[in-house]
MIDOSE-1310 file (N, C-alpha, C; in nm, 2 decimals, decimal comma, always signed):
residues 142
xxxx	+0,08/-0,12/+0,00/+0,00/+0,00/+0,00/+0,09/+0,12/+0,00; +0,05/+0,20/-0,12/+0,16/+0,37/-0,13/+0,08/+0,38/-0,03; +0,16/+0,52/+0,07/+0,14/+0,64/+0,16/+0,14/+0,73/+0,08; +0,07/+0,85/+0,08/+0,04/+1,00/+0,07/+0,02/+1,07/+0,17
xxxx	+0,09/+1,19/+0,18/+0,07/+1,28/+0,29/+0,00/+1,43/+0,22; -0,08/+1,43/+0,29/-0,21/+1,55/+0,26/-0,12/+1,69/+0,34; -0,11/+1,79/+0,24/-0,08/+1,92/+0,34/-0,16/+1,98/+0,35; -0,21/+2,06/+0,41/-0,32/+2,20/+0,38/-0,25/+2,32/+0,50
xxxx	-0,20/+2,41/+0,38/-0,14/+2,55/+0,45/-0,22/+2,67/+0,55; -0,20/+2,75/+0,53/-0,27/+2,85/+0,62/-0,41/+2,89/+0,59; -0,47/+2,88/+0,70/-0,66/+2,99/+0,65/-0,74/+2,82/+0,61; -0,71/+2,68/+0,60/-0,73/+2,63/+0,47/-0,82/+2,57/+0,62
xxxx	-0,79/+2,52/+0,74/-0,89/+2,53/+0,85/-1,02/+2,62/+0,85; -0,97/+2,71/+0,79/-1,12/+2,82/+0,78/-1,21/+2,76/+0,68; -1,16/+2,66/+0,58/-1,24/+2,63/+0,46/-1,36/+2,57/+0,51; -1,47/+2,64/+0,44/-1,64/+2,65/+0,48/-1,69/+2,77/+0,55
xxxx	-1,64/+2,83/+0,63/-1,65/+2,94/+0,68/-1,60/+3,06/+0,64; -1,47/+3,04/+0,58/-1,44/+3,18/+0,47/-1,48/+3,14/+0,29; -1,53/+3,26/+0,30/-1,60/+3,30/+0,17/-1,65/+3,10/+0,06; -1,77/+3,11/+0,16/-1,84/+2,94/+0,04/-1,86/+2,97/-0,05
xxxx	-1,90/+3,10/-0,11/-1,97/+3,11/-0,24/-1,83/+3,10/-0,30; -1,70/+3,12/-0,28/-1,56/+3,09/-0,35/-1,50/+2,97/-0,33; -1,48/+2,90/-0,23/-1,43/+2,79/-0,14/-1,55/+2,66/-0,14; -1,66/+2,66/-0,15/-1,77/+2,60/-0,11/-1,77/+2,58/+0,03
xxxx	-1,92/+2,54/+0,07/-1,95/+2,54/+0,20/-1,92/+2,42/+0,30; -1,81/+2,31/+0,22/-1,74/+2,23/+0,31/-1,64/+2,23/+0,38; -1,62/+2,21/+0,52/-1,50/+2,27/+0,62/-1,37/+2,12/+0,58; -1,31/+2,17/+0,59/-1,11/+2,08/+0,58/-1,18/+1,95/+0,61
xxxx	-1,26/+1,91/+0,74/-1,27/+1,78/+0,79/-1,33/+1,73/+0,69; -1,42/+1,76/+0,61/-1,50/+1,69/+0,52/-1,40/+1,66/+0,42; -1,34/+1,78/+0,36/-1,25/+1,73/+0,27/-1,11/+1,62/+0,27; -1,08/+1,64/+0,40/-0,99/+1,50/+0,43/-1,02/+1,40/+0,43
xxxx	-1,18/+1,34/+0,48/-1,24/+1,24/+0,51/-1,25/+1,18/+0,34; -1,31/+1,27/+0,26/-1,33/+1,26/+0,14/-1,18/+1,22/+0,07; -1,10/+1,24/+0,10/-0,94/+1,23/+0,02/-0,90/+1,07/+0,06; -0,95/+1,08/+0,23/-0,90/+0,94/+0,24/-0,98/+0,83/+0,26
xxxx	-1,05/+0,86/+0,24/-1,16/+0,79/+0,15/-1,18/+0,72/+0,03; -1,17/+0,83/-0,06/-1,05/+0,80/-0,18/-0,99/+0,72/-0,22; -0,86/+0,72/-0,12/-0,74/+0,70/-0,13/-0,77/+0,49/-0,11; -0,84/+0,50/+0,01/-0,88/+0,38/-0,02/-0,91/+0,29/-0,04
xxxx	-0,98/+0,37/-0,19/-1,05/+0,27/-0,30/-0,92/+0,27/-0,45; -0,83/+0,33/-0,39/-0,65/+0,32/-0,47/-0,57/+0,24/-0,41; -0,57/+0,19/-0,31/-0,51/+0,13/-0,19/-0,37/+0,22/-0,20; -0,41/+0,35/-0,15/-0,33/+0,42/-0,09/-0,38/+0,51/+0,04
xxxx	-0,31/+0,48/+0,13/-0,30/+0,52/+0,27/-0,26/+0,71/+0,28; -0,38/+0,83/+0,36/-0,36/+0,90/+0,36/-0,35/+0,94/+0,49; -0,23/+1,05/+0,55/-0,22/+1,10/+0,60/-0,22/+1,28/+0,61; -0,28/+1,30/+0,73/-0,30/+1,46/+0,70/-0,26/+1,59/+0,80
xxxx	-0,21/+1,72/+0,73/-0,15/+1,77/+0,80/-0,17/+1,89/+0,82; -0,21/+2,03/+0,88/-0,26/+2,12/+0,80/-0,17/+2,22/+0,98; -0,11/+2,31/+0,87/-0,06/+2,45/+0,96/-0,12/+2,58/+0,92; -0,11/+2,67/+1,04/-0,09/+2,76/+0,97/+0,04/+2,83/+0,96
xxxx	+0,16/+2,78/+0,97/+0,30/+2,80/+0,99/+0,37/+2,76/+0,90; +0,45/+2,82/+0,78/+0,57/+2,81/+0,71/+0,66/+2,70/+0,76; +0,69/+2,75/+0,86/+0,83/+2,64/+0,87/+0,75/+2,51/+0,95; +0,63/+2,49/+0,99/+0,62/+2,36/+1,01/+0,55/+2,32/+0,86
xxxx	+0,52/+2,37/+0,78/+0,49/+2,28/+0,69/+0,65/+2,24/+0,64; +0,77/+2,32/+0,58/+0,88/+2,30/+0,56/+0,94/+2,15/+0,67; +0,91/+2,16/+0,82/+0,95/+2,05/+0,86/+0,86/+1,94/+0,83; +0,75/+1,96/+0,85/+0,67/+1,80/+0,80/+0,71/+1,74/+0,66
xxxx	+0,72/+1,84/+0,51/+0,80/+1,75/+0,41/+0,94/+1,71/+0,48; +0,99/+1,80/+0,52/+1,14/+1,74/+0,53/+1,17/+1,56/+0,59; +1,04/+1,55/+0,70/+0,99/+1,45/+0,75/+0,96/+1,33/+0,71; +0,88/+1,40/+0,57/+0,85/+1,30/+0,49/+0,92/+1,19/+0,37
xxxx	+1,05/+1,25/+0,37/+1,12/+1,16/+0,29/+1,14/+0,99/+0,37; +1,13/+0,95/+0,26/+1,13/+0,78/+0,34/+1,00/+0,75/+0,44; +0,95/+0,81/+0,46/+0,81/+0,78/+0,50/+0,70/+0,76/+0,41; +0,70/+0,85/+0,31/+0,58/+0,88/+0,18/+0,61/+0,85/+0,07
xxxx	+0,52/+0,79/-0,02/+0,54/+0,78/-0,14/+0,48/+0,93/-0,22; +0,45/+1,02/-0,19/+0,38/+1,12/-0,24/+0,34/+1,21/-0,16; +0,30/+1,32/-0,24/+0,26/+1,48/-0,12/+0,18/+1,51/-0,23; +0,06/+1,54/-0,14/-0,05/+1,68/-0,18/-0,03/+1,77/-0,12
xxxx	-0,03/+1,90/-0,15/-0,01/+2,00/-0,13/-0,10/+2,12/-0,14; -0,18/+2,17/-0,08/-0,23/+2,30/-0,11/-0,21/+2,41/-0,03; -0,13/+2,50/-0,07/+0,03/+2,55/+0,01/-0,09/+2,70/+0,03; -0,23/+2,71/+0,06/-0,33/+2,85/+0,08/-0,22/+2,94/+0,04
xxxx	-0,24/+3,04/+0,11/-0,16/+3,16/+0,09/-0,05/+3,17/+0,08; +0,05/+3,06/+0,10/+0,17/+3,03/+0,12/+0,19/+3,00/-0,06; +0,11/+2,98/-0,12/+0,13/+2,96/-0,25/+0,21/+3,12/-0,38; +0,18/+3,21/-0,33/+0,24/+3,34/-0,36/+0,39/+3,37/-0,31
xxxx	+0,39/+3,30/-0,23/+0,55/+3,39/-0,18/+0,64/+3,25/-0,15; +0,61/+3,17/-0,12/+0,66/+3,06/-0,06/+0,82/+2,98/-0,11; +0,92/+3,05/-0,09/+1,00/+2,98/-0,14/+1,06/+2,88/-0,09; +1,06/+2,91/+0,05/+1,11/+2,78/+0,16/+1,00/+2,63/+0,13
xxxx	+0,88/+2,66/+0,11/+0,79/+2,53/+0,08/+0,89/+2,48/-0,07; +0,87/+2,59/-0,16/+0,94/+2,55/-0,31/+1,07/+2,45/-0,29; +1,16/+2,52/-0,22/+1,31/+2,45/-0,24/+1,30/+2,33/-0,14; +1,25/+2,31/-0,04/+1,23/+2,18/+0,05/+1,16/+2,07/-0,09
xxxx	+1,02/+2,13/-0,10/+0,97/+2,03/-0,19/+1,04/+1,98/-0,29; +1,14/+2,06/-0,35/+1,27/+2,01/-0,47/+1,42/+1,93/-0,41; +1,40/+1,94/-0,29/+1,47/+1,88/-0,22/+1,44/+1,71/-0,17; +1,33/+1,70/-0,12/+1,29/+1,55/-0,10/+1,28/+1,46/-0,26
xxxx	+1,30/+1,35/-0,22/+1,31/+1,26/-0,32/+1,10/+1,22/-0,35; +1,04/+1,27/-0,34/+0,93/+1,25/-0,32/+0,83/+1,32/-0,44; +0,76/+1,24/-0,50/+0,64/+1,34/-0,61/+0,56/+1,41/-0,54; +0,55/+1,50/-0,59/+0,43/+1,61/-0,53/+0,32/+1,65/-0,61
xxxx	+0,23/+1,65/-0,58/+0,10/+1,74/-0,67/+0,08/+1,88/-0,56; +0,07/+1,99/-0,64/-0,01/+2,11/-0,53/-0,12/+2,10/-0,62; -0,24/+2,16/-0,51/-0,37/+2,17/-0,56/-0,45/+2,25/-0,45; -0,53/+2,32/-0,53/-0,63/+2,41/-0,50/-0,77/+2,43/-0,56
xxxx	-0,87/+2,48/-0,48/-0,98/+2,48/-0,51/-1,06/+2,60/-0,62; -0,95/+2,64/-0,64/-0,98/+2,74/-0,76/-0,95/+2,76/-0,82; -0,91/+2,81/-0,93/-0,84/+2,82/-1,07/-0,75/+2,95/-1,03; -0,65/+2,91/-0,95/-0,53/+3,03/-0,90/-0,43/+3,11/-1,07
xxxx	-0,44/+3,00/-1,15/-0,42/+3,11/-1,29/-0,50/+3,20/-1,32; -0,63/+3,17/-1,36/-0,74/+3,24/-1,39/-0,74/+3,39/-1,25; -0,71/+3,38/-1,15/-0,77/+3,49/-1,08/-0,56/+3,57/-1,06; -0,46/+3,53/-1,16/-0,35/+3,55/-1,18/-0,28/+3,54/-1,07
xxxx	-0,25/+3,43/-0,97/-0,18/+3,39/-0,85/-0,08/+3,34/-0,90; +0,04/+3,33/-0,88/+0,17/+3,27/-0,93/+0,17/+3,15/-0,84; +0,23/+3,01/-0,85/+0,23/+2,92/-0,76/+0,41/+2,92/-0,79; +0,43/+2,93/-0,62/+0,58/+2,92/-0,65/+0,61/+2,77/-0,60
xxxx	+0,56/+2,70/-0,50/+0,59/+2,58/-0,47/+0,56/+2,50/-0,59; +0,48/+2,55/-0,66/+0,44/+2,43/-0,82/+0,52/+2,41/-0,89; +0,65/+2,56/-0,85/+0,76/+2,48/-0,93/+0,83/+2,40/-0,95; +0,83/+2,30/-0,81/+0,88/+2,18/-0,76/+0,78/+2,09/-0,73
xxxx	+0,71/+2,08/-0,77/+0,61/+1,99/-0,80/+0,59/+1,94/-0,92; +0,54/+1,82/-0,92/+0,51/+1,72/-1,04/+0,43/+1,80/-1,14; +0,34/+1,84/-1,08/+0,19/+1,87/-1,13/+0,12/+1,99/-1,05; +0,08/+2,09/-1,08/-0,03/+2,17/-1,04/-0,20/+2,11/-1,09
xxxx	-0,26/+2,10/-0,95/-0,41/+2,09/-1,03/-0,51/+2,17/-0,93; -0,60/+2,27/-1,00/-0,69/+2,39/-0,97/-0,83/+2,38/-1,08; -0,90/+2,44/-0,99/-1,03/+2,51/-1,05/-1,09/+2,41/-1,07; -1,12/+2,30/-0,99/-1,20/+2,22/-0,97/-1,25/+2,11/-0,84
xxxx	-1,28/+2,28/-0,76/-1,29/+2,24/-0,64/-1,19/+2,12/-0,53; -1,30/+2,05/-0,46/-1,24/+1,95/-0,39/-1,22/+1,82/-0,46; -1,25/+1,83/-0,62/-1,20/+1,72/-0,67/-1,09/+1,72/-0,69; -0,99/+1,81/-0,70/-0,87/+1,83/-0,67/-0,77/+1,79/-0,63
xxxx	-0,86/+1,77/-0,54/-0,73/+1,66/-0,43/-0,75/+1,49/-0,48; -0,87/+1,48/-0,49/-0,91/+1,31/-0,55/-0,80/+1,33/-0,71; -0,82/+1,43/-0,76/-0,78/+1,40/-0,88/-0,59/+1,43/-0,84; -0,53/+1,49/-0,71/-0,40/+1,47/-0,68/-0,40/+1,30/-0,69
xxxx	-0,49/+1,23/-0,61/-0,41/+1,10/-0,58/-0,43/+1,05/-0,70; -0,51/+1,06/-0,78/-0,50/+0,98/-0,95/-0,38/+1,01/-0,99; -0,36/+1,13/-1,01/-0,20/+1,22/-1,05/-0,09/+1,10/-0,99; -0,05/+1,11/-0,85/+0,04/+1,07/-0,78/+0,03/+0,93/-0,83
xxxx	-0,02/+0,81/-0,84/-0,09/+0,70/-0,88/-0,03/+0,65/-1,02; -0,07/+0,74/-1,10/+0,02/+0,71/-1,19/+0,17/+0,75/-1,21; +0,19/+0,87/-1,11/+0,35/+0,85/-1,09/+0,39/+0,74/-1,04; +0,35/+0,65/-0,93/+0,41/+0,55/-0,89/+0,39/+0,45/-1,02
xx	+0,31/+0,43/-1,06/+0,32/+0,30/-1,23/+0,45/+0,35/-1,28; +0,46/+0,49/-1,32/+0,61/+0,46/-1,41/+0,73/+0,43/-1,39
């Protein structure tokens, strides 16, 4: 059975309560339940992690090497400026997908951790993250 480690950055606790008509009206817990839930019907095992703090997200990847086969990522606000998430994530031997619930090109957000990432996937809600572990999934096949 792969392991996946679920991140979710800053504010991403507030999800349901800040702005639903943008975010929808499901809070983080639903969305994790939903991811590892998911995960398995892939027989992949999720774990989840959510800060509102920079450098503990930076230590939980660093953590993750040799523990995970994979990272989801949705780095909230940390996704604009974030270069410590960026170069940690290019640093672990690990695939990453970041993912977000809205189309962060469309509303012109630069994703700087995406640079070190496998894959960016946005703008389609909380399937997002389901469609991370498909992502991740077939990185492990090749």
């Amino acid at each position: 059975m792969k392991r996946i480690l679920l991140i979710n950055g800053a504010n991403l606790n507030r999800i349901g309560a800040r702005d639903p008509a943008l975010y929808g009206g499901k809070g983080l817990d639903y969305i994790v339940e939903k991811v590892k839930a998911y995960g398995k019907t892939k027989d992949v095992a999720v774990d989840d992690f959510q800060s509102n703090y920079e450098g503990a997200i930076v230590d939980k990847i660093q953590e993750a090497e040799g523990v995970y086969d994979g990272i989801i990522i949705n780095p909230g606000p940390f996704t604009q400026y974030s270069h410590a998430i960026r170069v940690t994530l290019g640093s672990v031997n690990i695939p990453s997908v970041e993912v977000h619930l809205v189309n962060i090109f469309k509303t012109g957000e630069p994703s700087i951790p995406g640079k070190n990432c496998t894959g960016v996937i946005c703008g389609f809600g909380i399937d997002c993250y389901l469609l991370g572990i498909d992502a991740l999934c077939h990185t492990f096949e090749q």
